[in-house]
N, C-alpha and C positions, 0 to 999 in steps of 0.2 A: 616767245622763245627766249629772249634778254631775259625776262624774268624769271623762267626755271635754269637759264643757265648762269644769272647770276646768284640764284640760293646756291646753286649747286657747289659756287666755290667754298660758302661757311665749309662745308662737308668737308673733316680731310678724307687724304687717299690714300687709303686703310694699304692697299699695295704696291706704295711709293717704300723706299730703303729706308728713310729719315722720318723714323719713328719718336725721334731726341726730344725731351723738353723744349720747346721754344723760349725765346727769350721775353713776349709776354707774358707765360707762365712761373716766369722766374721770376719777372716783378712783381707783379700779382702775391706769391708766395712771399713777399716782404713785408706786409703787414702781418702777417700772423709772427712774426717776430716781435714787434710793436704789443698785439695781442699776448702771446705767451710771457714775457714781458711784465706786461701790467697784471696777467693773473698771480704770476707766483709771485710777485713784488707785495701784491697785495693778501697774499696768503701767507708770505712769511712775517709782513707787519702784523698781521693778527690772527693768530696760530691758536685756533680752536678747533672740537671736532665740531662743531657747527661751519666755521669756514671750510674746513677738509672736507667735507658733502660736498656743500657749495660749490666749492671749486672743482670737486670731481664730475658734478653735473656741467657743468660751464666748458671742459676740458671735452666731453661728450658731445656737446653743439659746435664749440669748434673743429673739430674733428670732421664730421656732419658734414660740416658747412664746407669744408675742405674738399673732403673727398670725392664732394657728389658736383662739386665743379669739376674736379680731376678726368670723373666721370665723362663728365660733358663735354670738356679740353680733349681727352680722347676720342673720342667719337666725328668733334666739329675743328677746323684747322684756325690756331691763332692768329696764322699771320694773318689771317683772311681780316678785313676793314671789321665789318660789321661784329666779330668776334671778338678783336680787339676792344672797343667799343664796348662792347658785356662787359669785358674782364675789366677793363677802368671803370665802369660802375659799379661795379664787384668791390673794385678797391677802395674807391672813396668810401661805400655803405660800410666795408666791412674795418675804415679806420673808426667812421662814428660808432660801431659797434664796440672795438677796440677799447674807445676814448669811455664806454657806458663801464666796462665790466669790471672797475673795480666796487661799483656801487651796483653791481647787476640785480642784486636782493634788496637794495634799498632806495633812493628816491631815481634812481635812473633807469629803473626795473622798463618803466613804458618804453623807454627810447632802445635799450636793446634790445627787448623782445618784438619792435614793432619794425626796425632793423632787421633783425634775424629772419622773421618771416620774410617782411619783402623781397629779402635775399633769395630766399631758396623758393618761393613761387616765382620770382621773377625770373632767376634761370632755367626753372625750368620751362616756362611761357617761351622764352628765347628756342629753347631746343624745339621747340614743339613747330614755334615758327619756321625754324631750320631745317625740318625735316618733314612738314607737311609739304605735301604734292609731290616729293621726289623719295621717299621712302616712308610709305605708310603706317609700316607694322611699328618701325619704330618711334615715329610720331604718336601712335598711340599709346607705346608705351610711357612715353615721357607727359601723354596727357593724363596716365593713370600717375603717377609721379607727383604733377602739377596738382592734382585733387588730393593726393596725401600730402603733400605739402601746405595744403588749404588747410586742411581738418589739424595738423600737428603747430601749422601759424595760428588757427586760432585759438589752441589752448594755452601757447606762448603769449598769447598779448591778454587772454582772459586772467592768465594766472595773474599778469604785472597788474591787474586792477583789482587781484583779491588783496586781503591780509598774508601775513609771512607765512600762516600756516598753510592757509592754501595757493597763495601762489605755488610753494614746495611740492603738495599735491600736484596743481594741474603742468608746472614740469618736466615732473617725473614722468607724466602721461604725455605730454607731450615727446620725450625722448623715447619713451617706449614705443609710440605708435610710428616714430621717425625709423628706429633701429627694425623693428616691425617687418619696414614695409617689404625690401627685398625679399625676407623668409620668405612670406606669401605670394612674391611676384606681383606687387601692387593692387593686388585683387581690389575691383570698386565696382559696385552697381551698377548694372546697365555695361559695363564694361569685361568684367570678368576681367581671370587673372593674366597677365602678360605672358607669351609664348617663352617659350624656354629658348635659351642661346640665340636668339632673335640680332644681338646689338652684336656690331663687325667691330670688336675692340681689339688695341695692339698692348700684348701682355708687357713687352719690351719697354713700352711707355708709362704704365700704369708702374710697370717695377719702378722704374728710375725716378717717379714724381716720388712715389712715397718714400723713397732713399732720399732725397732731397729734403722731404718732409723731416725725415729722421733726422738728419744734418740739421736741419730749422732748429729742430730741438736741441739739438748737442750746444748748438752753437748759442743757444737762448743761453744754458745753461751756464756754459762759459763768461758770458757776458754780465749776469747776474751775480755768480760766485767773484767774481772781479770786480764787479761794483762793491758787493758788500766785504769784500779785500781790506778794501781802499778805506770803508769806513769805518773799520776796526784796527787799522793797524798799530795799536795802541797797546793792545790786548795780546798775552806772550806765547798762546796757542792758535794766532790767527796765521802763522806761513805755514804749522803742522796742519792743519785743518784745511788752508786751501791748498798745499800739495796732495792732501790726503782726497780731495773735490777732483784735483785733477786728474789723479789717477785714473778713480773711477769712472769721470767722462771718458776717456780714453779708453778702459775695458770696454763699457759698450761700445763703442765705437767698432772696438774690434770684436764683439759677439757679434754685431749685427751686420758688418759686414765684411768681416773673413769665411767667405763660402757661402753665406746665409742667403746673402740677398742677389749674389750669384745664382745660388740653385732657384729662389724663387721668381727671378726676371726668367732661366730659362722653362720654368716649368708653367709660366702663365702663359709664354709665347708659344709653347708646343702642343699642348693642352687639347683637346680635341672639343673640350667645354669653356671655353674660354672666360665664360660671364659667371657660372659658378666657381670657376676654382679663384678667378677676378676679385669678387665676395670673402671668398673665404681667407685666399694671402691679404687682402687689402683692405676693404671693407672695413671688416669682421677682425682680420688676425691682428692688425697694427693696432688697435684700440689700445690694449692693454701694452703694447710698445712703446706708444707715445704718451699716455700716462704714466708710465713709469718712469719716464726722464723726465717729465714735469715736476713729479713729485720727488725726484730723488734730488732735485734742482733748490725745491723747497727747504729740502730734509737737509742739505748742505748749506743752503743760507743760515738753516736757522740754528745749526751746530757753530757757524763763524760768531752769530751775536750771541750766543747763548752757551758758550765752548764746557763751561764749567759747571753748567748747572745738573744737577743728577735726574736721568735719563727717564723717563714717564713713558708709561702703555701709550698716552697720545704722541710722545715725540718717535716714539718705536712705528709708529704706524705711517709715519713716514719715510722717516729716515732708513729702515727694515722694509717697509711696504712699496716705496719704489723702485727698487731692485728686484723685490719679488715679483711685481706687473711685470719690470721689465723681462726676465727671464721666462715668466709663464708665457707671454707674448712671442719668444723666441721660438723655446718650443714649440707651440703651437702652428708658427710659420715653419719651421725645419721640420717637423713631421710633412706638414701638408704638400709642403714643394719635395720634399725627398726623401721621402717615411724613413728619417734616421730617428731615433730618441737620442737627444746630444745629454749623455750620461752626466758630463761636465756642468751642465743646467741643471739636474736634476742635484747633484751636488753640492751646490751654490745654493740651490734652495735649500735643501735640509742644513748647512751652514748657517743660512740666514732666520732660518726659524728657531735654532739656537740661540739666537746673540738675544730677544726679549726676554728668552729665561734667565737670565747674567744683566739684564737690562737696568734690572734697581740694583745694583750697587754700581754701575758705571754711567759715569761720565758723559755730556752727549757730542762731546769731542770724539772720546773712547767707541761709544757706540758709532758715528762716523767712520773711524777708522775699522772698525768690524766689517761694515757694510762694504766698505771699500776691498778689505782683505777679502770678501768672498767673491765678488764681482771680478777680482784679479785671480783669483784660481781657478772660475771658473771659463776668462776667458783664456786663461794659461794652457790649462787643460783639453780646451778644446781645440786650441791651435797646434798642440802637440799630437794630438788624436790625429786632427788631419792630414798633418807634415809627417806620421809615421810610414803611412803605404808609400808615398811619394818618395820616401826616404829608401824603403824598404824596395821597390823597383826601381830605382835607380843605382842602387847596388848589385842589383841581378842582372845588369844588362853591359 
């Protein structure tokens, strides 16, 4: 009896009030700053469309690798000893990980992929341990979990022992069969697919991690555009360029959470499916959220060193392509939590798909500043949209 009633503390208690981030989940989430960090540091040092794959693949495993502890942090209670304990082994694999991925394609290829995996079979092992004997179904789920995590580690560590062409290959296939698995419900021989709405998850917590996550980003970005500030300020377009950076952090900030991430904490927590529609705002929907402030992180560094030089299809595909992630990702969360279409996004974007056409004669200062002017109307627009009813009923009453 000690023994199933000490598993039972990993478990939290899905019908306790204090759903909040813990404060091992919030250290834990401080290496992927470190991580984010060293990717766009090391994608704005060398700004090709061969690194913009690269790094867009890399931005995908971190992600990954994030969310499906999120996953598990929801489900199992941090304070709990033995949890805590996951999540510091989490963190140290996940700072040597960290420390691999500016060489992640060339000679450190073995040590992050061999990192990577152990990570994500290892937590899942943990869950599995966690919840055998005292809840079955989801033990098995997370044993089907644990075998897709097997098969997608071992194309990660197969590829780092190919050549460049096929490592590229067998990562690709590895992120595929990783992003996969949910659609399917982890379907594996001998086991079949995982039951539907099986896991007792709190929407409330899943919202606030990846608002958190979001913030990781913003704040990446921040810290990046100020470093490469600092090392330019030489250069007589480097304060228009970085007021013109700071703008833009600050539109997303408020796209994504004036009302956004409101309507989708409460529409995860009411939810009568809680593990699909989980997938679908979280999972699934942030991908293209938190890529876009990566790259539009990038796409601002590399307008600070490079302020003057005339604007290129590859420098548009950032600097333009991060904004666009960003906003398709918005909509896509604001349809699902509160079937609006935020017209305002959709505007932003036909703006922003304008600015490559006017691309070769401008500037990637210029172009900068485009990207930024659209990300500010659209989140202008949107908060006017919203503030109108509020406006409008409060004059009627």
């Amino acid at each position: 009896m000690q023994t199933r009633a000490g598993k039972k503390r990993w478990i939290r208690d899905q019908e306790s009030e204090n759903s909040k981030a813990s404060f091992p989940e919030l250290f834990f989430d401080l290496v992927f700053v470190f991580g984010l960090i060293q990717l766009s540091h090391t994608l704005a040092a060398d700004f090709t469309s061969a690194t913009v794959g690269e790094a867009f693949l890399l931005i995908l495993a971190i992600w990954w690798l994030w969310i499906n502890t999120t996953w598990v942090t929801n489900l199992l209670d941090p304070d709990s000893i033995p949890v805590r304990y996951m999540l510091f082994a989490l963190m140290f694999a996940s700072i040597l990980m960290a420390i691999a991925l500016p060489e992640a394609f060339g000679e450190h290829a073995l040590a992050f992929a061999g990192v990577y995996a152990a990570v994500q079979v290892g937590r899942s092992v943990f869950a599995w341990l966690a919840f055998r004997g005292e809840d079955d179904e989801t033990a098995r789920t997370f044993l089907r979990v644990m075998l897709w995590s097997a098969v997608s580690g071992g194309l990660w560590v197969a590829g780092a022992l190919l050549n460049f062409e096929g490592r590229i290959i067998a990562w690709v296939a590895a992120v595929a069969v990783e992003y996969a698995g949910p659609l399917v419900r982890y379907r594996f021989p001998g086991l079949g697919p995982a039951p539907r709405e099986t896991l007792i998850l709190s929407g409330e917590h899943m919202a606030e991690r990846c608002a958190l996550f979001v913030i990781i980003c913003l704040g990446e970005t921040v810290l990046t555009t100020g470093r490469n500030t600092a090392e330019h300020m030489d250069a007589d377009l480097t304060i228009l360029v970085f007021c013109s950076a700071f703008v833009s952090t600050v539109a997303m900030w408020w796209i994504y959470f004036h009302k956004g991430q409101e309507a989708a904490a409460e529409k995860a927590e009411k939810t009568s499916r809680p593990e699909a529609v989980a997938h679908n705002l979280f999972t699934y929907g942030h991908v293209p959220i938190v890529a876009g402030i990566i790259l539009t992180a990038v796409g601002q560094d590399f307008s600070l060193s490079h302020a003057q030089e005339p604007a290129t299809l590859k420098t548009a595909s950032v600097v333009v392509g991060g904004p666009v992630l960003f906003l398709c990702g918005n909509i896509w969360v604001k349809l699902a939590a509160a079937s609006r279409l935020p017209l305002s996004h959709v505007a932003g974007l036909v703006a922003l798909a304008l600015l490559p056409a006017v691309g070769s004669s401008l500037q990637n200062y210029a172009l900068s500043l485009g990207a930024t002017a659209c990300l500010l109307i659209a989140s202008t627009w949107d908060y006017a949209v919203l503030r109108w009813p509020l406006s409008r009923n409060a004059s009627s009453t």
